[in-house]
C-alpha positions as CSV (number, residue, x, y, z in Angstrom):
1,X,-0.6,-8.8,-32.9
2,X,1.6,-5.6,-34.4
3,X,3.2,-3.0,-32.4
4,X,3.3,0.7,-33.0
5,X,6.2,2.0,-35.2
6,X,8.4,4.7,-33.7
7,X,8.2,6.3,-36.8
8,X,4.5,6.5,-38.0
9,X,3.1,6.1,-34.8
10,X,0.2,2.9,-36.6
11,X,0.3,-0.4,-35.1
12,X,2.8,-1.5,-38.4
13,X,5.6,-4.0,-36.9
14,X,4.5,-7.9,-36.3
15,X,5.6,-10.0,-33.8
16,X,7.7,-12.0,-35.5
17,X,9.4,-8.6,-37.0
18,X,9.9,-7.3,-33.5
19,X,10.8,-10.4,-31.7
20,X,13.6,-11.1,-34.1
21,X,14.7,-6.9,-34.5
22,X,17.9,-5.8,-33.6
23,X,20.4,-3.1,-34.4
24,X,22.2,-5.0,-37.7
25,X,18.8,-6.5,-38.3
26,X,16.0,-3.8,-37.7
27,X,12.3,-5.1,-38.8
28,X,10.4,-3.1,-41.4
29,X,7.2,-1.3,-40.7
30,X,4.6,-2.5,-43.0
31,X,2.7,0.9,-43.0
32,X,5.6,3.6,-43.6
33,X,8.7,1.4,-44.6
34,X,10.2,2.5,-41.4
35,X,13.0,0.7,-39.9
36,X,13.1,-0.6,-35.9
37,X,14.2,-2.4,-33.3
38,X,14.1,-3.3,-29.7
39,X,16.6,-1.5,-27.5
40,X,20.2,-2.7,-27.2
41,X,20.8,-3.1,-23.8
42,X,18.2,-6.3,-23.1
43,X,19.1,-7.9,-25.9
44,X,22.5,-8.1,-25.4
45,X,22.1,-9.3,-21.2
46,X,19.3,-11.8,-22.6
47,X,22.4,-13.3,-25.1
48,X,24.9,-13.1,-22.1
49,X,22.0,-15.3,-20.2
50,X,21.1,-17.5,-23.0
51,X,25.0,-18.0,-24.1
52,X,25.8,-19.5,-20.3
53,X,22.9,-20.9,-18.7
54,X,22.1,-23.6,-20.9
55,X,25.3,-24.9,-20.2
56,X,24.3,-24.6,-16.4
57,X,21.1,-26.9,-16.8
58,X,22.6,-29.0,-18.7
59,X,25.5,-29.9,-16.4
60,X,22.2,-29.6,-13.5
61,X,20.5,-32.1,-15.6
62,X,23.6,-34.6,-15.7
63,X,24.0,-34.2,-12.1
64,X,20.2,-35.0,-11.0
65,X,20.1,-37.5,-14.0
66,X,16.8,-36.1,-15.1
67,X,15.1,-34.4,-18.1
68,X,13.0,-31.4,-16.2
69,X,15.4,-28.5,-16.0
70,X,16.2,-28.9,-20.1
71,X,12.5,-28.7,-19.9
72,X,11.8,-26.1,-17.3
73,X,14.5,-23.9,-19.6
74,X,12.9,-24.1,-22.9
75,X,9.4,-23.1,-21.3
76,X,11.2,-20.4,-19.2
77,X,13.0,-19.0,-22.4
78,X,10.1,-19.3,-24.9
79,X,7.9,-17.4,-21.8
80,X,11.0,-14.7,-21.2
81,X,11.2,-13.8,-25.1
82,X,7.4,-13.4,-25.7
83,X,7.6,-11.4,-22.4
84,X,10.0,-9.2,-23.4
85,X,8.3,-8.6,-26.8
86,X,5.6,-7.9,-25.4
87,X,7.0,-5.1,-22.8
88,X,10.3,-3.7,-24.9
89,X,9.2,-0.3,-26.4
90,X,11.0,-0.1,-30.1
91,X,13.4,2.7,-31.6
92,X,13.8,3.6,-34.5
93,X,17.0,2.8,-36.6
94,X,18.4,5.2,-39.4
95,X,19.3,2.7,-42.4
96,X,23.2,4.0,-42.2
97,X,23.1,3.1,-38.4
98,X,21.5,-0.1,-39.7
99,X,24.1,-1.0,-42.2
100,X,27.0,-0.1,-40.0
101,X,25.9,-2.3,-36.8
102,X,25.3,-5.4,-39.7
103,X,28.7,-4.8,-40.6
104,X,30.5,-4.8,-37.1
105,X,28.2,-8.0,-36.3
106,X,29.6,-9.5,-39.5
107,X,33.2,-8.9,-38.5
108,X,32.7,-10.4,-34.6
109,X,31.2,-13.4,-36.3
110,X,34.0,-13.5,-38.9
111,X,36.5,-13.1,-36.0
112,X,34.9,-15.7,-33.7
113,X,34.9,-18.4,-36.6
114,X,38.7,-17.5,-37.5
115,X,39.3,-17.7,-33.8
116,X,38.1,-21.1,-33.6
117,X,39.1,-22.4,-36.8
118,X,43.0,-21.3,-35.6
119,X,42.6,-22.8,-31.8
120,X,41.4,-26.3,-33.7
121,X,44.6,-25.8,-35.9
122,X,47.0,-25.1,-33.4
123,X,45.3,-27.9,-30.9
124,X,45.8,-30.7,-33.5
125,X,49.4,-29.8,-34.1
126,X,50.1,-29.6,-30.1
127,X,50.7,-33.8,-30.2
């Protein structure tokens, strides 16, 4: 299945290309060389979701001592992503806006990993 590129307006993007786009990592038309991705907004509340809840099922899980909410979420999440592929429109993304979001998503990674490399410092010389 392809979707229509903002840019051309041909059925140029894949799936794969569209369901993995976003802002620092826009997918590539194949017809005009065009760069997109889905909009900003869902993708960041579906990474809120997907950064708490599985903690939530798996605490549901250890409570009920069973294996069918870890279940029931990885069907519900695989279903949710290919929904949302298939229903987000795309945008298109200039390459400088492209270069500049991959750079501020570099630097919140780079900070998170200093951040946790300096809490597991300063823990181990708490004792």
């Amino acid at each position: 299945m392809r979707f229509t590129c903002p840019h051309c307006n041909e059925k140029g993007v894949t799936t794969i290309g569209k369901m993995f786009s976003a802002a620092y990592s826009p997918a590539k038309c194949r017809l005009c060389g065009g760069l997109v991705a889905e909009s900003v907004i869902p993708t960041r509340v579906l990474a809120a979701v997907h950064s708490v809840l599985p903690l939530v099922v798996v605490f549901y899980a250890f409570i009920l001592h069973a294996w069918w909410p870890i279940w029931s979420y990885i069907v519900a999440a695989i279903f949710i992503q290919l929904l949302l592929t298939a229903v987000l429109p795309l945008h298109a993304i200039e390459p400088a806006a492209a270069r500049r979001s991959y750079r501020l998503h570099a630097l919140s990674m780079f900070g998170l990993v200093a951040v946790v490399l300096v809490s597991a410092f300063l823990s181990g010389h708490s004792k």
